[in-house]
Backbone as a chain_set.jsonl record, in Angstrom:
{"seq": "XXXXXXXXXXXXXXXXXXXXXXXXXXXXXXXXXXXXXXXXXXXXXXXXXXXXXXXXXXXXXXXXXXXXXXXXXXXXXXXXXXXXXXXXXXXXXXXXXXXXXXXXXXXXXXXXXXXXXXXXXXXXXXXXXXXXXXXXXXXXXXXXXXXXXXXXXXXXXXXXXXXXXXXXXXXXXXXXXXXXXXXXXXX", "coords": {"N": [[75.77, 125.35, 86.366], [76.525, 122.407, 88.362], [79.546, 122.123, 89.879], [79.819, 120.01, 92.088], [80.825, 116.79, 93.885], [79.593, 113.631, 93.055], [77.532, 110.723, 94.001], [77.959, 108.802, 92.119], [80.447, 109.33, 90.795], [82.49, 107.879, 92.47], [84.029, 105.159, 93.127], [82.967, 102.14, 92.847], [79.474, 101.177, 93.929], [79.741, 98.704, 94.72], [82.546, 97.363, 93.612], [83.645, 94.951, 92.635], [81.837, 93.66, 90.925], [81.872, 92.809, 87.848], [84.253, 92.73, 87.247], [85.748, 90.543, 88.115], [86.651, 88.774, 86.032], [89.415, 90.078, 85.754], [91.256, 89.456, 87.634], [94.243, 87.991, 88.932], [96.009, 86.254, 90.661], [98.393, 84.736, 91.15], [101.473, 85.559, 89.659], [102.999, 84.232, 88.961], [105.138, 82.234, 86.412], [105.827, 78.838, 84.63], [109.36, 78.377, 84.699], [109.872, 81.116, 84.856], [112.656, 82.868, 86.714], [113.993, 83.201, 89.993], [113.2, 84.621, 93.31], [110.578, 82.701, 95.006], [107.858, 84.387, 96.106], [105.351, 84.535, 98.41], [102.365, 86.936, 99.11], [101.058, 88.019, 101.979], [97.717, 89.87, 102.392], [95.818, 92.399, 103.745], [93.522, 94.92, 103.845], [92.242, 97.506, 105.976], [90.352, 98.963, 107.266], [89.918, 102.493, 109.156], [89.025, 101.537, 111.882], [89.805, 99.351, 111.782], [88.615, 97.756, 110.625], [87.431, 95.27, 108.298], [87.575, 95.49, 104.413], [85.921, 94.74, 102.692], [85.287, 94.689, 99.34], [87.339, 95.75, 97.649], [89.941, 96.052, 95.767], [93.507, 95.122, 94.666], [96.295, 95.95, 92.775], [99.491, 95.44, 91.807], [102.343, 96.01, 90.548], [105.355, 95.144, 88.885], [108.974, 94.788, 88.784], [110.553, 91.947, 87.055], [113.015, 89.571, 88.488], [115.084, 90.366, 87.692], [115.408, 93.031, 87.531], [113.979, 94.371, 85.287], [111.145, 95.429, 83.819], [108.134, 94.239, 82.414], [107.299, 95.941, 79.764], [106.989, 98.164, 77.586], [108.684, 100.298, 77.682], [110.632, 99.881, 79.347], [113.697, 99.363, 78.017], [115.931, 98.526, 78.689], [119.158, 96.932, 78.768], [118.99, 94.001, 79.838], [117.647, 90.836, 80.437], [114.371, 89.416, 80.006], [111.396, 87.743, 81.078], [109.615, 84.977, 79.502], [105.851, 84.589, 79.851], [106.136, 85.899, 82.514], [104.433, 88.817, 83.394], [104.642, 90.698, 85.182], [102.378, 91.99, 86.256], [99.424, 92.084, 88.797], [96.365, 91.341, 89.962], [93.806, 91.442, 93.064], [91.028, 90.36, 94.274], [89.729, 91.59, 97.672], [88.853, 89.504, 100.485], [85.759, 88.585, 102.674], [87.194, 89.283, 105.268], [89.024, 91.138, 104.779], [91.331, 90.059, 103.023], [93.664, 89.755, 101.035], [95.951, 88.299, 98.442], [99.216, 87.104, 97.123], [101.143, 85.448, 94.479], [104.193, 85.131, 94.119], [107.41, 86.867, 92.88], [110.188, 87.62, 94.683], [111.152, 90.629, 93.301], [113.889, 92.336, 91.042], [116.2, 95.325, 91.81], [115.322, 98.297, 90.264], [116.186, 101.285, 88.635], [115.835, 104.804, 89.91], [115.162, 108.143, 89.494], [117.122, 109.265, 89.792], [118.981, 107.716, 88.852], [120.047, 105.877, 90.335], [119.783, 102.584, 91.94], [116.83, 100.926, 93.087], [115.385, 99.915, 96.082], [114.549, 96.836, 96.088], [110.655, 96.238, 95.7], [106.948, 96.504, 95.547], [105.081, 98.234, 93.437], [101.754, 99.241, 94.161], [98.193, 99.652, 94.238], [95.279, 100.451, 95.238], [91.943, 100.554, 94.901], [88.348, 101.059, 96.05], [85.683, 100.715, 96.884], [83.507, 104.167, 97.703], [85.749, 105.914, 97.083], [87.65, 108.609, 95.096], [89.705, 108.46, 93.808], [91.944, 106.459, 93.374], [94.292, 104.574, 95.458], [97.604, 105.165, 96.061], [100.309, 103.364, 96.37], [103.743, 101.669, 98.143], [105.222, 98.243, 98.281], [107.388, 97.207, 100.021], [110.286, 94.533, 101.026], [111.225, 92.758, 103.933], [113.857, 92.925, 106.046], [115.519, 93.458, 103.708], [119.127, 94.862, 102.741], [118.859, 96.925, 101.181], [116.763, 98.174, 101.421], [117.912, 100.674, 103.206], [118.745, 102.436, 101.715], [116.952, 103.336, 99.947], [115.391, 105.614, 98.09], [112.736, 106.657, 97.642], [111.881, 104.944, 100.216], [113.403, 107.01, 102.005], [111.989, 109.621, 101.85], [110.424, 108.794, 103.137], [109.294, 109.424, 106.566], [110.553, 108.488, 109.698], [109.265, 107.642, 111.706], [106.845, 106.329, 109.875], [107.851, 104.904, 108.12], [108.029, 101.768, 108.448], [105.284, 100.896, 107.828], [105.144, 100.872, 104.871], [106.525, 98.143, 104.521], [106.568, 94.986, 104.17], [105.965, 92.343, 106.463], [108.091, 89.247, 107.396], [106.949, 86.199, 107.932], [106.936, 83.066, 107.592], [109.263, 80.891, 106.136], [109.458, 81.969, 102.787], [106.901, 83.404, 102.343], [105.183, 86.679, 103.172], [103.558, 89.202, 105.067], [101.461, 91.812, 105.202], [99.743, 94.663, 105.47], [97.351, 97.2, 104.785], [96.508, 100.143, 105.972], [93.781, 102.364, 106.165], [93.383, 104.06, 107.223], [93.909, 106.608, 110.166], [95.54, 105.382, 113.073], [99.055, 104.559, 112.437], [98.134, 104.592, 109.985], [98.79, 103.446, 106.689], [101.217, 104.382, 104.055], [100.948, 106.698, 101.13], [101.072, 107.914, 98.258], [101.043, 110.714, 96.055], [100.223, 110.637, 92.509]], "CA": [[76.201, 123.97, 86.392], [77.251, 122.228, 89.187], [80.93, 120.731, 89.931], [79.537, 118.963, 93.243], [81.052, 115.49, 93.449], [78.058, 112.844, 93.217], [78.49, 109.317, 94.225], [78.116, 108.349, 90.625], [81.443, 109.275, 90.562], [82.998, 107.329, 93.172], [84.727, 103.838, 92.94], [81.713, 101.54, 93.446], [79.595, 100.871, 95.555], [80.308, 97.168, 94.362], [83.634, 97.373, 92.92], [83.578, 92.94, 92.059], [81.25, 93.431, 89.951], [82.4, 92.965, 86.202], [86.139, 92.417, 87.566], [86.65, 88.783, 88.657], [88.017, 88.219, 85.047], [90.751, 90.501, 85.751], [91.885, 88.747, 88.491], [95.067, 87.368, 88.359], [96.888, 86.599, 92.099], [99.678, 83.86, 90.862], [102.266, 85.982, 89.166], [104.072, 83.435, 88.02], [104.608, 80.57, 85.21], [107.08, 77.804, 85.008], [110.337, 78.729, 84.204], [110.162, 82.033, 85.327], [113.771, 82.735, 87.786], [113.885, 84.071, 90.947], [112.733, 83.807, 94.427], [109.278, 82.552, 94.783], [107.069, 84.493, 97.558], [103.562, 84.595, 98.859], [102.234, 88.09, 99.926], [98.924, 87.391, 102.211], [97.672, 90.634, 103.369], [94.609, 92.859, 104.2], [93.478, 96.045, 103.774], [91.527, 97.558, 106.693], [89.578, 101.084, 107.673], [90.778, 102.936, 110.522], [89.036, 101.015, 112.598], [90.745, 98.353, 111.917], [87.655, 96.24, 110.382], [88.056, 94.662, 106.971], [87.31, 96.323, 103.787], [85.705, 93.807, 101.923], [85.494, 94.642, 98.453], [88.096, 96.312, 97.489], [90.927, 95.256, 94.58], [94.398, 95.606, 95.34], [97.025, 95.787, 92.198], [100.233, 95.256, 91.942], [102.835, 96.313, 89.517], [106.763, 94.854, 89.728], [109.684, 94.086, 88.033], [111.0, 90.427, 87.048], [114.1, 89.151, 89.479], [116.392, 90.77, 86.977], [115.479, 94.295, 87.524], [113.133, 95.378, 84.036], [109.45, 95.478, 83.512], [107.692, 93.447, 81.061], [107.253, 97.149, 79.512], [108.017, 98.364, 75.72], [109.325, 101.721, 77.862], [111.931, 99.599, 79.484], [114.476, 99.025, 77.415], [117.631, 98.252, 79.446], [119.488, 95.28, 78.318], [118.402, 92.779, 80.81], [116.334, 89.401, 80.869], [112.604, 89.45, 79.894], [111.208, 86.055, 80.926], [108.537, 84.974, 78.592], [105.345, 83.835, 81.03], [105.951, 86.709, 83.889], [103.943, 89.986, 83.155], [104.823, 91.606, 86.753], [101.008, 92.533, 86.827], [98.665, 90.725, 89.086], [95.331, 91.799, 90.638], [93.522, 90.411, 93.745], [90.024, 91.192, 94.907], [89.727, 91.369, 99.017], [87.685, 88.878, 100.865], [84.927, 89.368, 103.693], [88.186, 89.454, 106.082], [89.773, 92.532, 103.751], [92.169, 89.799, 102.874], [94.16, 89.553, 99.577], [96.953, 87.304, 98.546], [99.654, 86.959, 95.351], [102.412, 84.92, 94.817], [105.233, 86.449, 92.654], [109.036, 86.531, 92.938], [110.931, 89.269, 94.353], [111.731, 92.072, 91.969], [115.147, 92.806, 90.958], [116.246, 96.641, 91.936], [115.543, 98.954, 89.357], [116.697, 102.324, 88.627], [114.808, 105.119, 89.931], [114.273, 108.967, 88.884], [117.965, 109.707, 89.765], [119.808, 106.881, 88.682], [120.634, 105.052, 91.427], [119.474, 101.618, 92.348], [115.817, 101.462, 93.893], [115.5, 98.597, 96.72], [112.76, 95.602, 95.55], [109.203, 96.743, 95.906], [105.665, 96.208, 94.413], [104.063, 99.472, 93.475], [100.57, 98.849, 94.97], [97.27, 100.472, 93.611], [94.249, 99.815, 95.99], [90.346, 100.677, 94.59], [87.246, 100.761, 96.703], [83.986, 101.906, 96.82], [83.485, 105.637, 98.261], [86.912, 106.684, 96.957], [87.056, 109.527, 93.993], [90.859, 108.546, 93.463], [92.718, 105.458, 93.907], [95.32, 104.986, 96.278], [99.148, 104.475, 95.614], [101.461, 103.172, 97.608], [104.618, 100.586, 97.47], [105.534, 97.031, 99.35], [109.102, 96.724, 100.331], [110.577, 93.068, 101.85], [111.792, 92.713, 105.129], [115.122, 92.785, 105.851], [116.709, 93.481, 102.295], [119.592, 95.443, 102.964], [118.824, 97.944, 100.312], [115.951, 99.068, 101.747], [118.312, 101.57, 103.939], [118.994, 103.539, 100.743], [116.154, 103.289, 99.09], [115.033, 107.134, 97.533], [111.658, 106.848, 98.409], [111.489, 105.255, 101.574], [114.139, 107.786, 102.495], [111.802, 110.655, 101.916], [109.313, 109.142, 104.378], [109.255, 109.862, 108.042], [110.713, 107.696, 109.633], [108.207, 106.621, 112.387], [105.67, 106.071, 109.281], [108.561, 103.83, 106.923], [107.624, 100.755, 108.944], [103.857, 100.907, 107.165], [105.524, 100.387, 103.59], [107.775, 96.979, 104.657], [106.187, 93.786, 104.849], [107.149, 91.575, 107.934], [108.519, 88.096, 107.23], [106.094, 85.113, 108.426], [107.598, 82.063, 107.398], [110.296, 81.277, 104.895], [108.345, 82.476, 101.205], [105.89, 84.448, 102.809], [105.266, 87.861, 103.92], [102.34, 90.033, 105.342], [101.258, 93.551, 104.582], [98.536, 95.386, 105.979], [97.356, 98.353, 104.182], [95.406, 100.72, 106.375], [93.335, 103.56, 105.133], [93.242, 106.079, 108.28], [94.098, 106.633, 111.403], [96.758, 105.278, 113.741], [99.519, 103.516, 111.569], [97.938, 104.255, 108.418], [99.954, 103.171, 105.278], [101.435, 106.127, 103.403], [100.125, 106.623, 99.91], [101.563, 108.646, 97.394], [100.483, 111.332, 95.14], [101.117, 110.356, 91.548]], "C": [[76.858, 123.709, 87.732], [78.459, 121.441, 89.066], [80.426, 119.897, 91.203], [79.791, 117.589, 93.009], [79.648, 114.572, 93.474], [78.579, 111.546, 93.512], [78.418, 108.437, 92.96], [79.773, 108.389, 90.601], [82.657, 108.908, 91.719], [83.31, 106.032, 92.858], [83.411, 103.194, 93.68], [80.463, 101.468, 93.129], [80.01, 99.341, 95.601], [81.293, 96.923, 92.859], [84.002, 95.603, 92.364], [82.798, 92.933, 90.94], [81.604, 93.875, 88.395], [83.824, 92.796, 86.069], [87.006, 91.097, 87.498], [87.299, 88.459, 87.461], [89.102, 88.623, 85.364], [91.864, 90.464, 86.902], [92.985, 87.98, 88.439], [96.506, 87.145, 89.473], [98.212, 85.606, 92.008], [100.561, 84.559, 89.361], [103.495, 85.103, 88.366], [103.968, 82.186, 87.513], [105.981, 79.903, 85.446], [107.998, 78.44, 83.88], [110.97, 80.11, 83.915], [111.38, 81.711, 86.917], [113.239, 83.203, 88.864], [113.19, 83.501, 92.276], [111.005, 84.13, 95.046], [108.941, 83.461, 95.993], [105.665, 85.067, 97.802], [103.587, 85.473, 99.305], [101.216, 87.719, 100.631], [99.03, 89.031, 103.1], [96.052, 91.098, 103.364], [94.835, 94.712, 104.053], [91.948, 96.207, 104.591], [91.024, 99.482, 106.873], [89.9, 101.599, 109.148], [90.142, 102.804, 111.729], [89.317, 99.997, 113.124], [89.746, 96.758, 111.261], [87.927, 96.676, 108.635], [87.078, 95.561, 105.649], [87.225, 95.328, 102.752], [85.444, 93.646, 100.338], [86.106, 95.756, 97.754], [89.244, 95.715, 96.346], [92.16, 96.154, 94.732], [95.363, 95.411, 93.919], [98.274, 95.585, 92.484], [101.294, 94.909, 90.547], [104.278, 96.193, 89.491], [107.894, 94.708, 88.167], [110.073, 92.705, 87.54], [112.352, 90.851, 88.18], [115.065, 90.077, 88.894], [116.137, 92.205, 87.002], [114.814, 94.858, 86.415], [111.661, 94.532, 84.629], [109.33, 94.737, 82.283], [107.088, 94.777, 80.372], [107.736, 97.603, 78.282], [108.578, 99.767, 76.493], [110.689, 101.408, 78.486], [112.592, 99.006, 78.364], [115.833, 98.762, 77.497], [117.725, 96.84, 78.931], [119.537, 94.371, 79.535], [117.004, 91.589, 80.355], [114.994, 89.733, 80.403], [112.278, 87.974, 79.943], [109.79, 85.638, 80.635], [107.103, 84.5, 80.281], [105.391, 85.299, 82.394], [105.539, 88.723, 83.386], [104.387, 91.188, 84.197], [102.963, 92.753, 87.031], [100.145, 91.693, 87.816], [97.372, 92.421, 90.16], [94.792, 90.968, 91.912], [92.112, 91.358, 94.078], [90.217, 90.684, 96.716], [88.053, 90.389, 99.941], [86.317, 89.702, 101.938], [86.303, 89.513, 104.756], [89.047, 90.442, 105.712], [90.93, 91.466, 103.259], [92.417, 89.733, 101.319], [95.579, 88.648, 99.656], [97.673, 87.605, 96.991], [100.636, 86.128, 95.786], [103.057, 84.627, 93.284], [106.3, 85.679, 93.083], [109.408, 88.022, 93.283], [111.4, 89.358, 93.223], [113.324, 92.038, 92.537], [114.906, 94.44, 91.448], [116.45, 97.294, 90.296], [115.805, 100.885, 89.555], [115.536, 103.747, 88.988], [115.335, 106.678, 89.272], [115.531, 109.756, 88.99], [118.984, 109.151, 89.088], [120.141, 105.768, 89.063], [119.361, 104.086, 91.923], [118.217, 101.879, 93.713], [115.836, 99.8, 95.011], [114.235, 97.737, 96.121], [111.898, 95.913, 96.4], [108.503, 96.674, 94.906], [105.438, 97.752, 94.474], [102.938, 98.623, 93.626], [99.548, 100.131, 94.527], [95.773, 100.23, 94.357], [92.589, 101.0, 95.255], [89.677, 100.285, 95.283], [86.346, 101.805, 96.358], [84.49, 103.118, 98.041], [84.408, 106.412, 98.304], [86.804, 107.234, 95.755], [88.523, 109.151, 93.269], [91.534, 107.216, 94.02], [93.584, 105.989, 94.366], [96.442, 104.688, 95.918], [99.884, 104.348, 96.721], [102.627, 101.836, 97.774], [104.698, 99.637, 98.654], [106.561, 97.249, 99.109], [109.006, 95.182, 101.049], [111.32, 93.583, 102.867], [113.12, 92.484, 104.619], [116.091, 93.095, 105.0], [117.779, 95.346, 102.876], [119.48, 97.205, 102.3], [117.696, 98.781, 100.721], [116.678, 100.612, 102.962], [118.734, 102.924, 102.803], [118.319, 103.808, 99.803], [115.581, 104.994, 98.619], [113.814, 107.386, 98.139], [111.617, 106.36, 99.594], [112.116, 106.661, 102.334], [113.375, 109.111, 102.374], [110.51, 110.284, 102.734], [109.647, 109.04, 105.469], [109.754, 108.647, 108.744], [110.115, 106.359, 110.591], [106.945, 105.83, 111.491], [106.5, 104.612, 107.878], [107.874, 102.136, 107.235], [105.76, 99.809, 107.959], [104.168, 100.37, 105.197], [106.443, 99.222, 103.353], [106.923, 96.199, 105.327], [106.925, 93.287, 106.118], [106.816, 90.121, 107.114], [107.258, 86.907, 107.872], [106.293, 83.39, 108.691], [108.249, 82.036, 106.175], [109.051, 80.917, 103.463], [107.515, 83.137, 101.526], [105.933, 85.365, 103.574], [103.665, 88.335, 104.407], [102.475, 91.339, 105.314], [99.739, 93.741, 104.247], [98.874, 96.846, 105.304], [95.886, 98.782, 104.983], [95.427, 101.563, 106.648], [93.19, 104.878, 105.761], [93.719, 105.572, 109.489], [95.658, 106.47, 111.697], [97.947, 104.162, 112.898], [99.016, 103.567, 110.093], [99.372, 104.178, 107.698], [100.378, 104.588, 104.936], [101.242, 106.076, 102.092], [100.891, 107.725, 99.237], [100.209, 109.545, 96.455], [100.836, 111.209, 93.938], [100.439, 111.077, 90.314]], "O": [[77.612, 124.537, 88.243], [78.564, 120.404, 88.411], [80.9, 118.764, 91.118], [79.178, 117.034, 92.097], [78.659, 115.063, 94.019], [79.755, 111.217, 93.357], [78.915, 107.311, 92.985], [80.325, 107.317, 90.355], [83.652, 109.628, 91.807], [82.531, 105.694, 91.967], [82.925, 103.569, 94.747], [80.205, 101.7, 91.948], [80.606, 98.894, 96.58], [81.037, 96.554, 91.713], [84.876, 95.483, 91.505], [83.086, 92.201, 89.994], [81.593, 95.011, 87.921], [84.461, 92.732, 85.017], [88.123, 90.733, 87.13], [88.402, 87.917, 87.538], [90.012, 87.794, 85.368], [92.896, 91.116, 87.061], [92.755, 86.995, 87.738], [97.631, 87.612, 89.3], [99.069, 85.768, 92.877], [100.334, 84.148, 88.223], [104.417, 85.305, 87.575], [103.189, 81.284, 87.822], [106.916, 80.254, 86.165], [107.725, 78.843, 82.75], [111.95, 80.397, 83.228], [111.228, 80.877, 87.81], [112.085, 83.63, 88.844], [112.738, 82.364, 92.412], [110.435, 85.171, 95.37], [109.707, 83.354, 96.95], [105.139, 86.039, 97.259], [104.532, 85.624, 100.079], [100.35, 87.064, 100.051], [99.835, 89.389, 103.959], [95.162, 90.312, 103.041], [95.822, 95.444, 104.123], [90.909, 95.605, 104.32], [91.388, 100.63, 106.618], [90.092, 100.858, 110.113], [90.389, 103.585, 112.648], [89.245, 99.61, 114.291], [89.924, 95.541, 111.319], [88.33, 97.665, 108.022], [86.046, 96.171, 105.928], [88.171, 95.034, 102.021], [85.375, 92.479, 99.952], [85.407, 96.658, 97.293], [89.116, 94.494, 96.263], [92.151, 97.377, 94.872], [95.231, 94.203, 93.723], [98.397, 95.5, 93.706], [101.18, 93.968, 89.762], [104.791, 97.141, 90.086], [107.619, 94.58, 86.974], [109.188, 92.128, 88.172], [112.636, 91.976, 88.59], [115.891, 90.581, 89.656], [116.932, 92.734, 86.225], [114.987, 96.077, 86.403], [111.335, 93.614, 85.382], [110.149, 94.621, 81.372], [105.873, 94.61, 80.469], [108.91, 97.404, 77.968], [109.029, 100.512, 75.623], [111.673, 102.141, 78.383], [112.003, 98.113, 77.754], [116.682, 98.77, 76.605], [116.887, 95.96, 78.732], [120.65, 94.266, 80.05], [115.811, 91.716, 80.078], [114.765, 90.892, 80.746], [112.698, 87.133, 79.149], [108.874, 85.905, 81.414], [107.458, 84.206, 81.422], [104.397, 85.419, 83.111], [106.373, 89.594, 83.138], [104.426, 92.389, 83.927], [102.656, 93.745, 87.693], [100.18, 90.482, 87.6], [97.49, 93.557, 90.618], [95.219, 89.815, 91.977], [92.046, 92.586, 94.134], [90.745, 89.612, 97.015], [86.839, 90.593, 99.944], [86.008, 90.893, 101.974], [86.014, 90.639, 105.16], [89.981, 90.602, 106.498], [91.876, 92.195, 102.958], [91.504, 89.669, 100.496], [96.162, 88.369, 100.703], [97.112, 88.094, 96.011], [101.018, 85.966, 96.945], [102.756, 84.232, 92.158], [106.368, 84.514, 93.475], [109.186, 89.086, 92.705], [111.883, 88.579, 92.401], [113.831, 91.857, 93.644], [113.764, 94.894, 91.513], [117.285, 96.997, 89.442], [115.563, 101.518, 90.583], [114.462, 103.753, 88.386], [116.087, 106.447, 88.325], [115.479, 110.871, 88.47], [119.898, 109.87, 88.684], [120.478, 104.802, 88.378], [118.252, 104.524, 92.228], [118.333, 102.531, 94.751], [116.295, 98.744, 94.577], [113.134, 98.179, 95.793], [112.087, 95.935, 97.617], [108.865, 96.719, 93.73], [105.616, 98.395, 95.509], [102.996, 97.434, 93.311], [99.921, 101.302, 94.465], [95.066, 99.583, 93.585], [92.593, 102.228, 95.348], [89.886, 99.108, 95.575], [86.242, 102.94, 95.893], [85.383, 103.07, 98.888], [84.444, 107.388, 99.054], [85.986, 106.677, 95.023], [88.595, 109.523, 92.098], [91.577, 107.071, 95.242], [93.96, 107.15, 94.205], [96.41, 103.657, 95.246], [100.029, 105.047, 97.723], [102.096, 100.796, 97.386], [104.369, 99.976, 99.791], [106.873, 97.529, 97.951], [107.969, 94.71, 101.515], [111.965, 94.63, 102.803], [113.536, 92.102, 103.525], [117.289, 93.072, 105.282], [117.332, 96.444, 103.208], [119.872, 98.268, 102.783], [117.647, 99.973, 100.418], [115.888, 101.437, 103.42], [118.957, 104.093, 103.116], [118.753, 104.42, 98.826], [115.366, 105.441, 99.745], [113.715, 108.205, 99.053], [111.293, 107.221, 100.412], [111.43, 107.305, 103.128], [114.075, 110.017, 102.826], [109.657, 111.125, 103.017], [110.654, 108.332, 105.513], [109.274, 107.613, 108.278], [110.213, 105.133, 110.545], [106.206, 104.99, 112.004], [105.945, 103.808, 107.13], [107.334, 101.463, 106.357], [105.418, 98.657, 107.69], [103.432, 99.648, 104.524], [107.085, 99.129, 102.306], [106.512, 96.336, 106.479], [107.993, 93.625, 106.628], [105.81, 89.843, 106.461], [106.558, 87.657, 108.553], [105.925, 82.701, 109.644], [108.026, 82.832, 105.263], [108.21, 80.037, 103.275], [107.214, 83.8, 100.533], [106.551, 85.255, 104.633], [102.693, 87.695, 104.006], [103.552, 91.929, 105.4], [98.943, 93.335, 103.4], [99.937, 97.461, 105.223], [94.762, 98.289, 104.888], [96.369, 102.095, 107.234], [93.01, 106.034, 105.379], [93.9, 104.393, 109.792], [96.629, 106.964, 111.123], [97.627, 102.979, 112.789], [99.373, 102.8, 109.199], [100.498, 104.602, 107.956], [99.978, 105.646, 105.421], [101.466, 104.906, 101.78], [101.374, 108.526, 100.037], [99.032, 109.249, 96.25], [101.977, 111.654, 93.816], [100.977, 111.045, 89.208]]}, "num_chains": 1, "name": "protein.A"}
């Protein structure tokens, strides 16, 4: 028998297809709190050209720090209407877009207060394993003590922290090799 990978078993080769239902890039309903903001980003190949069908997740807390999650169970807020899931597929430009609310800080694997970030889940064709990897916001003070950024390098932290654009919106480039790639987790 062989184990040889085959491309049967690769993400693809047209990852859109059978998905667009599960599309879902406006994270939020009325009367959900918190502060509104547009992500617009791209995910590119290490040459820097666009990676056009590709689906980018995104997995968060509400403003108040829990998950819409039966595993959280901290006494905090659940606000009916905000799932903290959202999907996006990537255009011909690798672009993707959502528009959420920052996350509250939630607790991470020690205790201690994690800074606001999306976990991030990116799928494409010719990959055997999705990728993981988190958004941080510009500027938030908390990102200086954050657990995980703190265990990445610190010329490579820059790659997991949107930059600001105009007030409500951020950008965040996720890219897959080379110079500047993102950093991805093993999970």
């Amino acid at each position: 028998m062989s184990l040889q990978t085959t491309s049967s078993q690769t993400i693809g080769p047209y990852l859109h297809i059978g998905t667009t239902w599960l599309v879902t890039e406006d994270l939020t309903a009325p009367g959900v709190t918190g502060e509104r903001v547009a992500i617009e980003g791209r995910v590119l190949d290490a040459d820097r050209q666009p990676v056009v069908d590709a689906m980018v997740e995104v997995w968060q807390a509400n403003a108040h720090g829990r998950y819409a999650h039966p595993d959280d169970t901290r006494d905090l807020p659940l606000e009916a209407g905000f799932s903290g899931f959202g999907r996006s597929q990537t255009d011909e430009q690798g672009r993707f877009r959502f528009t959420t609310i920052k996350p509250g800080r939630v607790p991470g694997a020690d205790g201690r207060p994690q800074a606001p970030h999306l976990s991030v889940t990116i799928f494409m064709r010719g990959i055997l394993k999705h990728l993981i990897t988190r958004m941080y916001f510009p500027d938030d003070p908390a990102n200086a003590g954050d657990a995980v950024l703190g265990l990445v390098p610190g010329a490579r932290r820059a790659t997991l922290i949107a930059r600001a654009t105009k007030p409500g919106v951020v950008a965040w480039e996720v890219i897959l090799q080379g110079d500047g790639e993102t950093v991805f987790f093993e999970c």
